[in-house]
N, C-alpha and C positions, 0 to 999 in steps of 0.2 A: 578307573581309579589311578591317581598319580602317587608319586614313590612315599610322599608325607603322609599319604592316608592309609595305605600300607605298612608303614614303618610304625604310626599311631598305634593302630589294632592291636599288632605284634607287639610289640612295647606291654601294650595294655594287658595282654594275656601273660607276657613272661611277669610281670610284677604284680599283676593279682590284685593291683590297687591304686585309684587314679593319680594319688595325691603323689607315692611312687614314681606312677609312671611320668608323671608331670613333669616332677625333677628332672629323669632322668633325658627327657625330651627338651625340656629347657624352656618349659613354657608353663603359665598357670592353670591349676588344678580347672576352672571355670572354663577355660579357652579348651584343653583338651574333652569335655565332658558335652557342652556344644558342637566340638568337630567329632566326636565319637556317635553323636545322636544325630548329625547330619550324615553319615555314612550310612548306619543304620537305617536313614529315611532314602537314603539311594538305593540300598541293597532288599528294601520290603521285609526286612527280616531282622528280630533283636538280635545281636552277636554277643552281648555277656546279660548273664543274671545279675538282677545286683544284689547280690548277697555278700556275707564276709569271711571269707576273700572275695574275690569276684570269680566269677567260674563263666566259662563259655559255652552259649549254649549250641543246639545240634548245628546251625548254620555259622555260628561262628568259630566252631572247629572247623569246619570245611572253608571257610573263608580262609583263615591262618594259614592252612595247609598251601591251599592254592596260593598265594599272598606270600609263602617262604619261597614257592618255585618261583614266581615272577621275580623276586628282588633276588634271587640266585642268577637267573638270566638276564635279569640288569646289570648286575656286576660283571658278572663274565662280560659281556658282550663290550663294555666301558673296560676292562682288562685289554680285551681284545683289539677292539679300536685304538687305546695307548699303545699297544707292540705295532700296528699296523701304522702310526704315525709316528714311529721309532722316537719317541720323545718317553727320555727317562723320566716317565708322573704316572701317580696311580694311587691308591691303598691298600692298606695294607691292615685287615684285622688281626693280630693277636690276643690268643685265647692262652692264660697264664693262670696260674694260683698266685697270691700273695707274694709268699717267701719265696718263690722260682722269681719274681717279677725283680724285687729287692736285689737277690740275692747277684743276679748275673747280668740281667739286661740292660742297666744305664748306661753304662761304658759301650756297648754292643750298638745301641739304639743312637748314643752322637755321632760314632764311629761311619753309622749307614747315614746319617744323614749329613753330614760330612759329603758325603761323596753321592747321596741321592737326595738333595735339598728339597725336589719338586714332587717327593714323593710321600703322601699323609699316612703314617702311622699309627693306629687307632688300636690301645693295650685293654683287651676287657680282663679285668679278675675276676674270676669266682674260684669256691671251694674244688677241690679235685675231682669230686662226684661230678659237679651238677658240667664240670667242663665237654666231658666226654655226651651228656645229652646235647649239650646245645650245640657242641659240632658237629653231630649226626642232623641237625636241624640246619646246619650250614650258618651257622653265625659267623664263624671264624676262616682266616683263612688259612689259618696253621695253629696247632696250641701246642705248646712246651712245656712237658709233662714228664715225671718219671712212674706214672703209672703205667699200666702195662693195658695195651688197645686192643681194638677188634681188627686183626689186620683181614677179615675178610669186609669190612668195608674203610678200610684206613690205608694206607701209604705211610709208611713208618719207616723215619730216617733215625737210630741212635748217633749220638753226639757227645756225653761223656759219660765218664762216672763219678759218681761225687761220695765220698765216705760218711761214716754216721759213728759218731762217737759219744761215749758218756760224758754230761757235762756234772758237776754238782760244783757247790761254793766251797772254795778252799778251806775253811775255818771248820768245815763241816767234820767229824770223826771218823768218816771214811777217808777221806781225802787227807787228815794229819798219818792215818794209818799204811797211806799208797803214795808217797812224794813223788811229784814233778818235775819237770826240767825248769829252766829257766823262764820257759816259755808259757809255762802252765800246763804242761804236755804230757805224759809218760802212753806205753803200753800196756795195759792187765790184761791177764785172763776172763773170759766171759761168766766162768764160774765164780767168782772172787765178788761179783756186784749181785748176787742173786736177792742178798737180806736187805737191801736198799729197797728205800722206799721210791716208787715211783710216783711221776703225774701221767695221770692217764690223758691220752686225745681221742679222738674221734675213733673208732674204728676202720675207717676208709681212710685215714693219712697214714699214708707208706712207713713212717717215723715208730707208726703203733704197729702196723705191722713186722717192722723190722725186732721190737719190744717183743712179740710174742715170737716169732722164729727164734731167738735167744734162748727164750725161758722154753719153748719145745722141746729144745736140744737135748734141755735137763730133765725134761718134764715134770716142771715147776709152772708155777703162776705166780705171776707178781703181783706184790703187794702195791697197793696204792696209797697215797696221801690226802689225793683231791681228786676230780675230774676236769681237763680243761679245754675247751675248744679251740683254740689257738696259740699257734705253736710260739709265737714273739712273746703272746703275754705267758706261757708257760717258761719261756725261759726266764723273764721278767721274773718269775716265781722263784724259781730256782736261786737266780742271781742273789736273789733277799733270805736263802736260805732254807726256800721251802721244797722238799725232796730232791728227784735225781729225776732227767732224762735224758735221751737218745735224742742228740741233735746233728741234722746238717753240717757238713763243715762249713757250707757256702753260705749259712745263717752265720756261723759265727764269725764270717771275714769282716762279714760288715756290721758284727758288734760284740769283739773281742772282749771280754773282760780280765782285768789281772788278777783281782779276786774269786776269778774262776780256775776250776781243775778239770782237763778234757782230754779223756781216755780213748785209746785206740784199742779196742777190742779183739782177741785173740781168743783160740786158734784161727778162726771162722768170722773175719771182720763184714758187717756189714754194709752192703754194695748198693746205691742208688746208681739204677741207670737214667741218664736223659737223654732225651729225644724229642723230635718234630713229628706229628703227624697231621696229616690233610684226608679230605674225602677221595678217594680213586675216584678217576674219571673227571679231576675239577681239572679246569681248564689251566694251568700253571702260567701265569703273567712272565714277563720279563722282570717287573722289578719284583714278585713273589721271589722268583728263583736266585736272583741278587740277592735279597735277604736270605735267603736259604746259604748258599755259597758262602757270603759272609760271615754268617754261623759258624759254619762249619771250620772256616779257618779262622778265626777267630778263637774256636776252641784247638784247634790243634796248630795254635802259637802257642798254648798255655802247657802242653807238653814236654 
């Protein structure tokens, strides 16, 4: 089996759907469905059901499985070969959510390749959940997370902290009732925001849980206005008026608004930490660890 028909299957299982996985491969739904049944006619054995989603059956779990180790030891081994030809080239997967990706990485990411041109950096996003699975499956070769890891099979570098403050729209009657700086700014008390109406997010984003540590304190529960799955169109909400929440400061740098009012939280302000983690025992490249390094100072210019 060569690395495209390996990379196919995989593809195929992570998106559950050809026409998905097609996209994401960069080739037509027809072309993938042909080289997915020619695999199949190699291996004597069907690898997914077709059903909807698509589900793998007993031989195409064990195919995948096996199928992540070999492209683990592809890489590595092409990692390794690069430091052993001392030529700065390589890849580099990063594994991000969203708004971490917005929020800090442009600047960071021309900065390295500035100084490492020859080397291909490849940003996957997904939600904060589904990161920590897929880099237990080695997709990545670092993901930049403020979630909190398994450091019995992780390697975990912290890197900064970024604050989380109440945002709502100025015009709003909490916000004529608590005025700001110049800047749109002030401190309140944590207790002073409790009869606000929230927007709720996911459960698993740090932003909701930072919401419910708040309201613990008091032991209260917050009221809600809507439910929303993502955090940009949540403030997108907000901005037009519609409730109050807890945001990133690193969200708001890169989309400040004057019509907004954003509160720093007191006594007990709440703390995002971030960090890098990797799989222990991966093989650390020369230009991984450049990226790593450069991180690091990078954030501690910002000091």
């Amino acid at each position: 089996m060569n690395h495209r028909q390996l990379e196919c299957v995989i593809t195929l299982a992570e998106e559950k759907s050809f026409s998905e996985a097609a996209k994401k491969l960069g080739i037509s739904q027809p072309s993938l469905s042909q080289f997915i049944q020619k695999i199949e006619e190699e291996c004597g054995n069907e690898l997914f059901e077709r059903s909807l989603p698509l589900k793998l059956t007993y031989a195409g779990t064990v195919f995948v499985q096996h199928a992540k180790t070999i492209m683990q030891s592809q890489k590595q081994m092409r990692d390794i070969l690069a430091d052993v030809s001392k030529e700065e080239a390589g890849k580099i997967v990063v594994g991000a959510g969203p708004l971490n990706s917005m929020a800090f990485l442009p600047p960071f990411v021309r900065q390295y390749r500035e100084k490492f041109p020859k080397v291909e950096i490849v940003l996957e996003e997904y939600p904060e959940k589904e990161l920590g699975i897929r880099a237990e499956d080695g997709m990545f070769d670092l993901v930049i997370t403020a979630q909190k890891v398994n450091e019995k099979k992780f390697e975990y570098l912290p890197l900064f902290e970024e604050k989380v403050v109440l945002a709502i729209r100025g015009d709003h009657p909490f916000a004529k009732a608590h005025p700001t700086d110049e800047k749109g700014e002030a401190i309140l008390n944590a207790k002073d925001c409790l009869d606000l109406e929230f927007l709720e997010m996911n459960a698993e984003f740090p932003i909701q849980k930072c919401l419910k540590n708040i309201f613990d304190r008091f032991q209260r529960e917050p009221k809600y206005v809507m439910k929303c799955g993502s955090i940009m169109t949540g403030y997108a909400l907000v901005r037009n008026g519609v409730g109050a929440m807890l945001l990133p400061t690193g969200a708001i740098s890169q989309n400040r608004d004057p019509n907004m009012c954003y509160y720093s939280l007191t006594p007990e302000p709440e703390i995002r930490i971030f960090g890098v983690y990797y799989l222990k025992g991966k093989y650390i490249s020369r230009a991984l660890q450049e990226f790593i390094d450069l991180l690091k100072q990078a954030e501690q210019a910002k000091k």
